[in-house]
Each structure stands twice: as structure tokens, then as C-alpha cells.
DSSP file (Angstrom, degrees, kcal/mol; ACC not computed):
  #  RESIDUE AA STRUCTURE BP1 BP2  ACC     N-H-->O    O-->H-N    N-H-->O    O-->H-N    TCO  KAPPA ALPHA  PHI   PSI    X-CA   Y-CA   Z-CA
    1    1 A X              0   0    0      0, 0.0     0, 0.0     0, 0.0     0, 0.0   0.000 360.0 360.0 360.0 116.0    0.0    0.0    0.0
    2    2 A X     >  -     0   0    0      1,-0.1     4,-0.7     4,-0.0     5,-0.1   0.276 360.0-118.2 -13.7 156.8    1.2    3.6   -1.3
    3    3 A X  H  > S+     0   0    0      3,-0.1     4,-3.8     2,-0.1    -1,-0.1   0.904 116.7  62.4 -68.6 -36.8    1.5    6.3    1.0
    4    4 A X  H  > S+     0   0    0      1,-0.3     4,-1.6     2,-0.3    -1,-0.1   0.613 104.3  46.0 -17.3 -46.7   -1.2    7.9   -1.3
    5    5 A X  H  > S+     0   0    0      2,-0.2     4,-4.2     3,-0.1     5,-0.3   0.848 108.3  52.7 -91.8 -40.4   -3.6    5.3   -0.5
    6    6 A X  H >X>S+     0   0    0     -4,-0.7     4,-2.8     1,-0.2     3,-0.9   0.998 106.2  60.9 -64.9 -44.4   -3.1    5.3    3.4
    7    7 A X  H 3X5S+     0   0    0     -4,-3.8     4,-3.9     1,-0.2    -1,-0.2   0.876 108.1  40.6 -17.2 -66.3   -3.7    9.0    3.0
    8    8 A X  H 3X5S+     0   0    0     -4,-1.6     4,-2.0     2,-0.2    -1,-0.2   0.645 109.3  56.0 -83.2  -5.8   -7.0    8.3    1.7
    9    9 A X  H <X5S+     0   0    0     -4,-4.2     4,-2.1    -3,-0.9    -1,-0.2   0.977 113.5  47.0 -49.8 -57.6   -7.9    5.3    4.2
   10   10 A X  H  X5S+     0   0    0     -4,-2.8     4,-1.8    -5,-0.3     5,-0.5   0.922 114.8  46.7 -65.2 -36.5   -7.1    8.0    6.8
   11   11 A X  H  X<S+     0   0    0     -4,-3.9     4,-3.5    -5,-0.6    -1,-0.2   0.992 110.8  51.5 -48.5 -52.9   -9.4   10.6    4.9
   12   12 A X  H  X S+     0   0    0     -4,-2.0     4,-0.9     1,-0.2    -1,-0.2   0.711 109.4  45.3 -65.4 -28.4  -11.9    8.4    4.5
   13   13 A X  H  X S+     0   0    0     -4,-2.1     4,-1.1     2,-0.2    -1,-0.2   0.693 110.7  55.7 -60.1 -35.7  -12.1    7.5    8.2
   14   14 A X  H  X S+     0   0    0     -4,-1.8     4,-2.1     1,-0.2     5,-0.4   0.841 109.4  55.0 -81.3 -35.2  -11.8   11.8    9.3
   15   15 A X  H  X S+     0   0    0     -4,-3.5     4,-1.5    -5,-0.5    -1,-0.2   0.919 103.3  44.1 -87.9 -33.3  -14.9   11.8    6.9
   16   16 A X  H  X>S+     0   0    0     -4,-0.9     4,-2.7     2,-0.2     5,-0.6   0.859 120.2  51.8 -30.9 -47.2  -17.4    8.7    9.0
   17   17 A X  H  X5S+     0   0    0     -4,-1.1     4,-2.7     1,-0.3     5,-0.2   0.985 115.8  38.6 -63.9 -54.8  -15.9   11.1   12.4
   18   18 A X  H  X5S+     0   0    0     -4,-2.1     4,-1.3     1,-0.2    -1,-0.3   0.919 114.1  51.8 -55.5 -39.6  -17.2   14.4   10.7
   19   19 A X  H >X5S+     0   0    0     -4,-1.5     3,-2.4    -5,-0.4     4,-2.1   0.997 110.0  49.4 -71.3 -43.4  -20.3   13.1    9.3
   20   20 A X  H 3X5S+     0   0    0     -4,-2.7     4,-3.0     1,-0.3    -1,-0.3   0.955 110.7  51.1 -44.0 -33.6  -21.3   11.6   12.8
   21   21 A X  H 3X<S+     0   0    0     -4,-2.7     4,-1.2    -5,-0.6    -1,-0.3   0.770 110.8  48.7 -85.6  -3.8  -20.6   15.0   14.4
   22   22 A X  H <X S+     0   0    0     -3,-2.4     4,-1.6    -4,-1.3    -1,-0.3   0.924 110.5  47.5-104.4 -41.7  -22.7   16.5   11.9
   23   23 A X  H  < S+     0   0    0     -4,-2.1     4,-0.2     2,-0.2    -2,-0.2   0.855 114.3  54.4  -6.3 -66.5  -25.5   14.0   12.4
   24   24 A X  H  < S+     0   0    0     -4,-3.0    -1,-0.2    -5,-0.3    -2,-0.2   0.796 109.9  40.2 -27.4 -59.9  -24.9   14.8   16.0
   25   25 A X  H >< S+     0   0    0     -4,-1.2     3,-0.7    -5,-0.2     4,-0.3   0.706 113.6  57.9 -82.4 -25.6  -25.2   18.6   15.9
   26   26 A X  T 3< S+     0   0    0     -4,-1.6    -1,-0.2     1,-0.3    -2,-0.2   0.535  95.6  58.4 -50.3 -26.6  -28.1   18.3   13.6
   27   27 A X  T >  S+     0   0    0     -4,-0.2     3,-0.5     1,-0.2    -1,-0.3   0.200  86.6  81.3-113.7  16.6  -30.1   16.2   15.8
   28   28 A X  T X  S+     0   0    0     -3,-0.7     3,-1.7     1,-0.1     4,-0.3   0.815  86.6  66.5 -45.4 -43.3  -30.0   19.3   18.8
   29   29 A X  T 3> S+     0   0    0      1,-0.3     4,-2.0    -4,-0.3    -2,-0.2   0.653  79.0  70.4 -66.6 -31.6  -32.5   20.4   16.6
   30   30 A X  H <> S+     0   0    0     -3,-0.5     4,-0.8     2,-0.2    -1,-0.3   0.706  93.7  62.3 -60.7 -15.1  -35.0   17.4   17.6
   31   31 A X  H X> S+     0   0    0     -3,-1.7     3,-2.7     2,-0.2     4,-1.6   0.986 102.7  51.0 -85.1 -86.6  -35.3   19.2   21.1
   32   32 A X  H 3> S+     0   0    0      1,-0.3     4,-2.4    -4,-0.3    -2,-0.2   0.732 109.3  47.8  13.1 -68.7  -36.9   22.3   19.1
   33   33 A X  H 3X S+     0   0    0     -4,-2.0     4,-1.8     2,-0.2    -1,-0.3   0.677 110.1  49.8 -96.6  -0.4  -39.6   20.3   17.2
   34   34 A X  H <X S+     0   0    0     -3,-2.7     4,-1.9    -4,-0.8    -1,-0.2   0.744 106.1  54.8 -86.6 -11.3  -40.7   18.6   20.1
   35   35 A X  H  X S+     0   0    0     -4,-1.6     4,-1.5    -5,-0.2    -2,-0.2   0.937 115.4  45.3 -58.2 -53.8  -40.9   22.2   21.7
   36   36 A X  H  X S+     0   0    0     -4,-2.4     4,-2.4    22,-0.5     5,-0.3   0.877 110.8  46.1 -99.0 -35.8  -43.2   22.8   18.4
   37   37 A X  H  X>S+     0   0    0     -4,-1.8     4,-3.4     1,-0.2     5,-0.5   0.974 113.7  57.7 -74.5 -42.8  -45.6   19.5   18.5
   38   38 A X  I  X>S+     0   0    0     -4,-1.9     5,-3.2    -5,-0.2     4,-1.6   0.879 115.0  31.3 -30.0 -49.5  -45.8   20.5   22.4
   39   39 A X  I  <5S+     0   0    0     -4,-1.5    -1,-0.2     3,-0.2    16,-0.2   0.913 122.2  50.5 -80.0 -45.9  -47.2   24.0   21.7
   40   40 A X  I  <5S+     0   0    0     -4,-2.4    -2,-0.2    15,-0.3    -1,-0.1   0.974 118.5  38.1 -74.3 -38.1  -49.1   22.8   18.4
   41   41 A X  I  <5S-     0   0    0     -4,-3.4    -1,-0.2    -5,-0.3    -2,-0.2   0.853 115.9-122.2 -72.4 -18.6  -50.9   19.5   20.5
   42   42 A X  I  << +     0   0    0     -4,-1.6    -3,-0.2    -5,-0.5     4,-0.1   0.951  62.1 146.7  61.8  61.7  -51.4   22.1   23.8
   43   43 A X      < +     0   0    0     -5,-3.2     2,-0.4    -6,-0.2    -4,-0.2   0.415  53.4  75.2 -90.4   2.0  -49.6   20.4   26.2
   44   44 A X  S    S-     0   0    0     -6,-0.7     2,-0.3    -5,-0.1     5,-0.2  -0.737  96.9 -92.0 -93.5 150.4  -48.5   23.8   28.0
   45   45 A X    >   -     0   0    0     -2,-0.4     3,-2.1     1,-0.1    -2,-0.1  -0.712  33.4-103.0 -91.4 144.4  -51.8   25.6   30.2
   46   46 A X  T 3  S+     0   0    0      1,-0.3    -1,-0.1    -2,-0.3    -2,-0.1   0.139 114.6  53.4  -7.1 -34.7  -53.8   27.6   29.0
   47   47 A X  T 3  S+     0   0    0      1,-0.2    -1,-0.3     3,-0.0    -3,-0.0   0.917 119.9  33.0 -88.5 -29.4  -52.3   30.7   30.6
   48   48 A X  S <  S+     0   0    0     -3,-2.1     2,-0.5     2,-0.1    -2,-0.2   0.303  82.9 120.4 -79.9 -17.7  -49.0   30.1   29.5
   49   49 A X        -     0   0    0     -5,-0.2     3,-0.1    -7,-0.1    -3,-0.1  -0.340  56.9-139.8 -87.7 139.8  -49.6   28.5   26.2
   50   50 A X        -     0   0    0     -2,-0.5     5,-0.2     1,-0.1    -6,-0.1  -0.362  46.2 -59.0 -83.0 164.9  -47.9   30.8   23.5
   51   51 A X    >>  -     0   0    0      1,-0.1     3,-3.6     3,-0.1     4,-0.5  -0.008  45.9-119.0 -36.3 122.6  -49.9   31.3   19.8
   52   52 A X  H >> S+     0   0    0      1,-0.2     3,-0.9     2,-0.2     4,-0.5   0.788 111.0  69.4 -53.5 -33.2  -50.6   27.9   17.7
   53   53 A X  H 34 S+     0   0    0      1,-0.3     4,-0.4     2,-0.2    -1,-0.2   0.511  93.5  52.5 -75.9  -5.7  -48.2   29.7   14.8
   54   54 A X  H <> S+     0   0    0     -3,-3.6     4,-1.5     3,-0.1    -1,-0.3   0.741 103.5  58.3-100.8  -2.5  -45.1   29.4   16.9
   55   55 A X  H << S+     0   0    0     -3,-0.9   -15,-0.3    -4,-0.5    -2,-0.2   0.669 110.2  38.4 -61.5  -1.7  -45.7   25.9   17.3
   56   56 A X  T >X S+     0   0    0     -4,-0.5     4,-2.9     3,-0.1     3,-2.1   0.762 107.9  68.8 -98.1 -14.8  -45.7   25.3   13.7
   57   57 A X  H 3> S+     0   0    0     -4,-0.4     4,-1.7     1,-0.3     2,-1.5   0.958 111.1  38.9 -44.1 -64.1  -42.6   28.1   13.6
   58   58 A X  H 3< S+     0   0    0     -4,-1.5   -22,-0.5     1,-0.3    -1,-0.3  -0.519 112.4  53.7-112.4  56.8  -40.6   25.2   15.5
   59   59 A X  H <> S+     0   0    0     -3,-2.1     4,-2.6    -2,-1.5    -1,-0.3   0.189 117.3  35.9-125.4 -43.5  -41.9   22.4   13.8
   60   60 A X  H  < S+     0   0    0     -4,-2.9     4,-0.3    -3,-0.3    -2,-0.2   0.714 114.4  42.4 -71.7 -40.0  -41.0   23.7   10.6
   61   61 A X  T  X S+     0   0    0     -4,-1.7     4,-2.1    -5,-0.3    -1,-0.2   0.727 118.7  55.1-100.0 -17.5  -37.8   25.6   10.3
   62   62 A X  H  > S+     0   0    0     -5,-0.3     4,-2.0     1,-0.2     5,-0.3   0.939 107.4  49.8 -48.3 -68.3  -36.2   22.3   13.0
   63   63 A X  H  X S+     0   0    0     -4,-2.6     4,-0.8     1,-0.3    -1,-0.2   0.555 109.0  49.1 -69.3   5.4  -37.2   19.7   10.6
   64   64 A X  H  > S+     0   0    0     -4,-0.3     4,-2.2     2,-0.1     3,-0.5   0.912 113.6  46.2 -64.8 -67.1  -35.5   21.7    7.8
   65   65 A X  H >X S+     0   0    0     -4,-2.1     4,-2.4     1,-0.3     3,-1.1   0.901 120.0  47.9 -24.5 -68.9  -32.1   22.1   10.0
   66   66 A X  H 3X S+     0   0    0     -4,-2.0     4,-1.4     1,-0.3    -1,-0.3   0.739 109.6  44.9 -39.8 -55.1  -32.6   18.5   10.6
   67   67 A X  H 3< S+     0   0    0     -4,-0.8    -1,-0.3    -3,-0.5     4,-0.3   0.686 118.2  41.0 -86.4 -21.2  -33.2   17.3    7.5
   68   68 A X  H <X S+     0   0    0     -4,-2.2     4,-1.1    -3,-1.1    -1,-0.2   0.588 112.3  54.3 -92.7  -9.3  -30.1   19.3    5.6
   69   69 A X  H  X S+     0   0    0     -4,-2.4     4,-0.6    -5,-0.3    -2,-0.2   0.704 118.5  36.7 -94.8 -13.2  -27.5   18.7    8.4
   70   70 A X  H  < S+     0   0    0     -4,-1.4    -2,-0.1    -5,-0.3    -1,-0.1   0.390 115.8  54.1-120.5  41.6  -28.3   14.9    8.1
   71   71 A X  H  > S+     0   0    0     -4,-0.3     4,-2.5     2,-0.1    -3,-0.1   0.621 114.6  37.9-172.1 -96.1  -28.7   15.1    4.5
   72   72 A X  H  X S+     0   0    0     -4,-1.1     4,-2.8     2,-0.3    -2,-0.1   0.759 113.8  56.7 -55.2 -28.6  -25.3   16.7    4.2
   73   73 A X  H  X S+     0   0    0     -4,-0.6     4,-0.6     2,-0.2     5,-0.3   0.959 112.7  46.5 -55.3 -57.6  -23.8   14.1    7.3
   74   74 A X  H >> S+     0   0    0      2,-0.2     4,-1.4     1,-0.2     3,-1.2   0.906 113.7  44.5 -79.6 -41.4  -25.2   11.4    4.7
   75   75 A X  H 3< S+     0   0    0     -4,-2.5     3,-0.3     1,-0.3     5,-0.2   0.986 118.2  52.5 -43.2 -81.3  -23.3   13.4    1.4
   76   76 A X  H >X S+     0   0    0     -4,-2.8     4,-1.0     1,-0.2     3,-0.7   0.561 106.8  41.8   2.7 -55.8  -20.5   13.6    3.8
   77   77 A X  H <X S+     0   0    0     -3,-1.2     4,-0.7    -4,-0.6    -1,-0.2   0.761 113.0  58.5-108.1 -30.3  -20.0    9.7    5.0
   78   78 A X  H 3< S+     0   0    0     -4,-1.4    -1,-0.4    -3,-0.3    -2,-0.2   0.117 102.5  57.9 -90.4  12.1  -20.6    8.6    1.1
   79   79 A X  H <> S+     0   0    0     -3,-0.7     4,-0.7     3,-0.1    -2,-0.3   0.583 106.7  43.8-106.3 -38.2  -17.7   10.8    0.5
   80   80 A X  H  < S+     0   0    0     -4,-1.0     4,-0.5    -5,-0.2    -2,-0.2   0.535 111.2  48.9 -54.3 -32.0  -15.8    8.9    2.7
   81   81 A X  T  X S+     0   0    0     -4,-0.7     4,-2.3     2,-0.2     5,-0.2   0.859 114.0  52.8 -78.1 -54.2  -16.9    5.3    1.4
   82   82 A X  H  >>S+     0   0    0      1,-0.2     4,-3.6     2,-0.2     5,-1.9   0.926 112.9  46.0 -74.2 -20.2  -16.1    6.8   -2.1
   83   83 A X  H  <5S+     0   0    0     -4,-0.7    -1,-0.2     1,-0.2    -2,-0.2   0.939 107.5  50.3 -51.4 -52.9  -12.5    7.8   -0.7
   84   84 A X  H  45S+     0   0    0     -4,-0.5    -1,-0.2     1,-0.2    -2,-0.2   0.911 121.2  40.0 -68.7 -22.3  -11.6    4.8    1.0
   85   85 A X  H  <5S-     0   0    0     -4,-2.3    -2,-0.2     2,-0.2    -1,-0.2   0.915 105.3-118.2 -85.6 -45.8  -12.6    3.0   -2.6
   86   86 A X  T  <5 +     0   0    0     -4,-3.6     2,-0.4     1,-0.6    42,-0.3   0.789  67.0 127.8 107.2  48.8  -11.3    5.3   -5.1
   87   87 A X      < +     0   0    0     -5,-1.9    -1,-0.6     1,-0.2    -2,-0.2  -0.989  52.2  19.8-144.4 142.4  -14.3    6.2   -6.7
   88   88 A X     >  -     0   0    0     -2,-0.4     4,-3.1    38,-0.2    -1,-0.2   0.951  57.3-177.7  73.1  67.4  -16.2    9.4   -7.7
   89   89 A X  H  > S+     0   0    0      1,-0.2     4,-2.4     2,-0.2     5,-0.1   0.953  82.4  51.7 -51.7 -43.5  -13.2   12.0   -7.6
   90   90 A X  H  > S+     0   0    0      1,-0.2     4,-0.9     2,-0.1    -1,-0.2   0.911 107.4  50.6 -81.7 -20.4  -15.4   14.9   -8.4
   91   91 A X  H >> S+     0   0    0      2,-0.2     4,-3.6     3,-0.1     3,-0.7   0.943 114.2  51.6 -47.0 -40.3  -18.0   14.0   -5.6
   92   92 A X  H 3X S+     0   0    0     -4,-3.1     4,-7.4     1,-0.2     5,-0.2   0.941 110.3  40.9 -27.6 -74.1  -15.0   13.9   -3.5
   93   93 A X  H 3< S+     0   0    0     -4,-2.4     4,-0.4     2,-0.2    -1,-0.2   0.405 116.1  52.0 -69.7 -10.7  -13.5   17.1   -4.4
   94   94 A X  H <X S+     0   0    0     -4,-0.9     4,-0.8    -3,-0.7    -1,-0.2   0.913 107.7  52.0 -75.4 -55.0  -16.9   18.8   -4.3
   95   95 A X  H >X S+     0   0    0     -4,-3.6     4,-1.9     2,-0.2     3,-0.6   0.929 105.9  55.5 -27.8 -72.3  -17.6   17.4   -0.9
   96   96 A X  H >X S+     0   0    0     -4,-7.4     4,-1.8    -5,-0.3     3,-0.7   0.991 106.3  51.0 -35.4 -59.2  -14.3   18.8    0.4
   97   97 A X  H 34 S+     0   0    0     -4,-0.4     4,-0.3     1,-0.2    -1,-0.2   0.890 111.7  45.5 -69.1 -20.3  -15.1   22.3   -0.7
   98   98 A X  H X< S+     0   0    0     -4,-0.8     3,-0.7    -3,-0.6     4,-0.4   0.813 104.9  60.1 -74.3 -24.9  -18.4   22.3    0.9
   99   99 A X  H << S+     0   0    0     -4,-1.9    11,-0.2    -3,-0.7    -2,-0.2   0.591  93.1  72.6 -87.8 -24.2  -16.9   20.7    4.3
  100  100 A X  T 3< S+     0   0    0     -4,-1.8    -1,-0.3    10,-0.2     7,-0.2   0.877  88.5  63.1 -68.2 -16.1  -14.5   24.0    4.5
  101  101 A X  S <  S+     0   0    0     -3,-0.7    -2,-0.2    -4,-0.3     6,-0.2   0.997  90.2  67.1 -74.5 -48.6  -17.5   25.9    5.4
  102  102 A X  S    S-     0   0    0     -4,-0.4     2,-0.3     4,-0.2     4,-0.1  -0.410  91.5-118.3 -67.1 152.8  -18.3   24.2    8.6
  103  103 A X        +     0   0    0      3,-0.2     2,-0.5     2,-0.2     3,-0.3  -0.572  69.6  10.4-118.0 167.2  -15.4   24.9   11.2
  104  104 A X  S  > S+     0   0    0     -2,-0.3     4,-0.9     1,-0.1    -1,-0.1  -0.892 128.7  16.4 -82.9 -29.9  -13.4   23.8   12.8
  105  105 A X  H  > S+     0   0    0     -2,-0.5     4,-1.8     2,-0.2     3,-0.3   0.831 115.4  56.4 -56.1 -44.8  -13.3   20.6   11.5
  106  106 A X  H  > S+     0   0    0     -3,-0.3     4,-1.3     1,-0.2    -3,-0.2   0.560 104.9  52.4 -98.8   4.8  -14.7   20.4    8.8
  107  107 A X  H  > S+     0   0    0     -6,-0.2     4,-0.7    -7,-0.2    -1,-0.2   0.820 111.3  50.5 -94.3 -14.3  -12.7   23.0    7.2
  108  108 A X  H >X S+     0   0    0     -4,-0.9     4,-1.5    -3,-0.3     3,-0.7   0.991 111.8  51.1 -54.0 -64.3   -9.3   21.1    8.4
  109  109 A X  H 3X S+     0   0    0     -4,-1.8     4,-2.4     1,-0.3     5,-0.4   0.864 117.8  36.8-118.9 -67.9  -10.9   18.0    6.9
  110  110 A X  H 3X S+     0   0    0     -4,-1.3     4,-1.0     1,-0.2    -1,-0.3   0.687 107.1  59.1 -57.7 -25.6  -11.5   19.8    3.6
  111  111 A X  H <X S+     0   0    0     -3,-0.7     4,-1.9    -4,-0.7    -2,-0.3   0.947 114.9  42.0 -61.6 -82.4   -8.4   21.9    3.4
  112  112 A X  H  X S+     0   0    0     -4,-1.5     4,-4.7     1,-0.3    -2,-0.2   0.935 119.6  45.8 -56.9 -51.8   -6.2   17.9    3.5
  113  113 A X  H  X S+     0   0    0     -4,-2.4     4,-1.9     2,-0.2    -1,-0.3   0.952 109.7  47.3 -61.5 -50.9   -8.7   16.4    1.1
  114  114 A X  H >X S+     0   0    0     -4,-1.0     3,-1.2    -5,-0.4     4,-0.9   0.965 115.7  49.8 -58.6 -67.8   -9.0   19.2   -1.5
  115  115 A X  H >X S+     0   0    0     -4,-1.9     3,-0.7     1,-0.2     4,-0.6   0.858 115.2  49.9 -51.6 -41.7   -4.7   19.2   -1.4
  116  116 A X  H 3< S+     0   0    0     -4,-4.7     6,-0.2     1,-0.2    -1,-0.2   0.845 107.7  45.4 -68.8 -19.1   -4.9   15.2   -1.9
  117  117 A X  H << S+     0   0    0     -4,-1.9    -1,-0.2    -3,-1.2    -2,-0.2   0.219  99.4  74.6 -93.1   7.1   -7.0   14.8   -4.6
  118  118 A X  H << S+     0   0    0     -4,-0.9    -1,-0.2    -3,-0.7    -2,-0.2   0.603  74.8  94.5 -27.0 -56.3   -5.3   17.2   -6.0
  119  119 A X  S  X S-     0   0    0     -4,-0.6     4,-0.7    -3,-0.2     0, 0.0  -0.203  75.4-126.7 -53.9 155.6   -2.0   15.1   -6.9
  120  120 A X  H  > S+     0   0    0      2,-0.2     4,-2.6     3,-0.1     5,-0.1   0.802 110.0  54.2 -69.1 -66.7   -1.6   13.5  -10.2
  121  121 A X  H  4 S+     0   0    0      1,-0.3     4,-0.1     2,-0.2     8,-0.1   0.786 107.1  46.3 -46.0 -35.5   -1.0   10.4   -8.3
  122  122 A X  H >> S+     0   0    0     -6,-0.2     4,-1.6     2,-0.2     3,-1.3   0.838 112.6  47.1 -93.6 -25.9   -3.9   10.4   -6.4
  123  123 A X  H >X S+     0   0    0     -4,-0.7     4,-1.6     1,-0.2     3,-1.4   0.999 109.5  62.0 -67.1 -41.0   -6.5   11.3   -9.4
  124  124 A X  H 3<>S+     0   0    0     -4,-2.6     5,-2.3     1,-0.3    -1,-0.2   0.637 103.0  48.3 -65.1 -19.4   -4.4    8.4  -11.3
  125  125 A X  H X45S+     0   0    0     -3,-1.3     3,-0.6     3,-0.2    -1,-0.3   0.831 109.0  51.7-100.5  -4.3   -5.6    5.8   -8.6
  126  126 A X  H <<5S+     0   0    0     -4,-1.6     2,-0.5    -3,-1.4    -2,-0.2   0.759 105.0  51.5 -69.7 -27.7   -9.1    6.9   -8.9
  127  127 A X  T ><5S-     0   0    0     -4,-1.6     3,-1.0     3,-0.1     2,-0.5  -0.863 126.2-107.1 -84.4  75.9   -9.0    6.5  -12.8
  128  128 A X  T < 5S-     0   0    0     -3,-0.6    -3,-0.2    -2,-0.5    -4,-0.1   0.375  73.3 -51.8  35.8  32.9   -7.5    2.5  -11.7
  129  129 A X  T 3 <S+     0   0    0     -5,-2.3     2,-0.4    -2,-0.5    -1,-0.3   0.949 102.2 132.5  87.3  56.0   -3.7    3.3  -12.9
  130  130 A X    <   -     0   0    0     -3,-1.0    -1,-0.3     1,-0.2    -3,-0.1  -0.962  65.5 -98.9-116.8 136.4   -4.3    4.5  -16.4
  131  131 A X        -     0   0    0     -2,-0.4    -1,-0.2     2,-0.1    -4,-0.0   0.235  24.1-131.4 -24.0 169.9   -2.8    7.4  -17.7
  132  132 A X  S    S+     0   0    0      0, 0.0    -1,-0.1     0, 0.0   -12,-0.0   0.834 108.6  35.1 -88.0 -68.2   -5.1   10.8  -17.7
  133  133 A X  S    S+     0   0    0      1,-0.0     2,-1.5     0, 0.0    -2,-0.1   0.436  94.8 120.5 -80.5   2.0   -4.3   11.6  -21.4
  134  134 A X        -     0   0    0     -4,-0.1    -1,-0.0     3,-0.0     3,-0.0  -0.482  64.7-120.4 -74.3 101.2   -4.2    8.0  -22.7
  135  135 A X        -     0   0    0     -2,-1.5     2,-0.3     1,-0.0     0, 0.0   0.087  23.8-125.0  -3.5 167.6   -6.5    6.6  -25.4
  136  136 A X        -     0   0    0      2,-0.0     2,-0.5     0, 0.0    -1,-0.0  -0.665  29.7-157.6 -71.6 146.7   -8.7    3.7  -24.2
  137  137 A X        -     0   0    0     -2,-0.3     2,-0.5    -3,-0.0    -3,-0.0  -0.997  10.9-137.0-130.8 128.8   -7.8    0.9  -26.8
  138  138 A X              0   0    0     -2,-0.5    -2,-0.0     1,-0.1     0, 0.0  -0.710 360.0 360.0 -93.2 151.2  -10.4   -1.6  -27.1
  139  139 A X              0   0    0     -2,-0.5    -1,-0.1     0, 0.0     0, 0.0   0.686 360.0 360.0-117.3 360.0   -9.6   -4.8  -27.3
């Protein structure tokens, strides 16, 4: 095994950690939309219970969060699978540039990926060891 290929074991491993934590941080959010079926089902009393349209406020704009941080978690983790296999360079490398926006990790994470998949070498094991500019010859 390459150094080139342990690189991307170890990438592909930082990307399962990141996607969990994004899963993770995502799912705060469940706290929220049970806050919003409480208020919409009118479990709080009566004196106290606030206006049926912020329970649907925090049913609706959670289960968005929710559903694009584990969304992106899932983008993420399949970015990682395709790493560790050597498949789908440009999901890769797209994935990486999106992953710089979250911090602190996930802009280390994206920052190392973007610079390996970068290399000559490393696109050359994702096209399986054939040249970039080389015919196909069928045989």
C-alpha cells in the first residue's frame, strides 16, 4: 500500500468522524420540534400557552435544519466510502469544498482532502492506474 492510498484510508475514516458529528449537531434540533408539536398538540396551560403559529414556527424551520445537516452528514460519509474505494473523484472534491464551510473541522478535513486529490498520483488511482491523457484501446 502507497503512502497515497493510506492518506485516503485516513481521509476516508476523518470523513465517518465528521459526518457523525454533523448528524450529532443536527439532531439538537430534535429538542426544538418537540418544543413545536408541544405548543401545536397544547400540552403547555392555558395561561401560558404561546400562539398555535409558533408551534408550527418550531416544527417547521427544526425539521428543515434536521433534515439538511443529516442530509449533508449522509453526502459527507458517502464521501468517505467513495474515498476509501477510489471512486467518484469529483464527488470527492466537491464534498471537500463544501466541508470548508463548517469549522473547525470540517474546514481542516476539507483543506487535506481538496490538497490530496489534487495530486496526479492520487487522481491516477481513482481512474484505476491508467494514464489521464491515454487513449482507451479496445480490445
Amino acid at each position: 500500500m502507497t503512502h497515497d492510498e493510506r492518506v485516503l484510508d485516513l481521509l476516508g475514516v476523518f470523513h465517518f468522524v465528521v459526518g457523525a458529528l454533523m448528524i450529532l449537531g443536527a439532531s439538537i434540533f430534535l429538542i426544538h420540534l418537540a418544543m413545536g408539536v408541544a405548543m401545536v398538540t397544547g400540552q403547555f396551560p392555558d395561561a401560558d400557552a404561546p400562539p398555535q403559529f409558533m408551534g408550527w414556527i418550531f416544527i417547521v424551520l427544526p425539521a428543515l435544519v434536521i433534515l439538511a445537516g443529516w442530509t449533508l452528514a449522509g453526502f459527507i460519509i458517502h464521501a468517505g466510502r467513495s474515498l476509501r474505494n477510489r471512486t467518484r473523484h469529483g464527488l470527492c472534491l466537491a464534498m471537500a469544498g463544501i466541508e470548508c464551510i463548517f469549522m473547525p473541522f470540517g474546514t481542516v478535513l476539507g483543506i487535506f482532502t481538496l490538497v490530496t486529490l489534487m495530486k496526479e498520483d492520487v487522481r491516477l488511482l481513482f481512474e484505476g492506474g491508467r494514464k489521464v491523457n491515454s487513449p482507451v484501446h479496445p480490445e
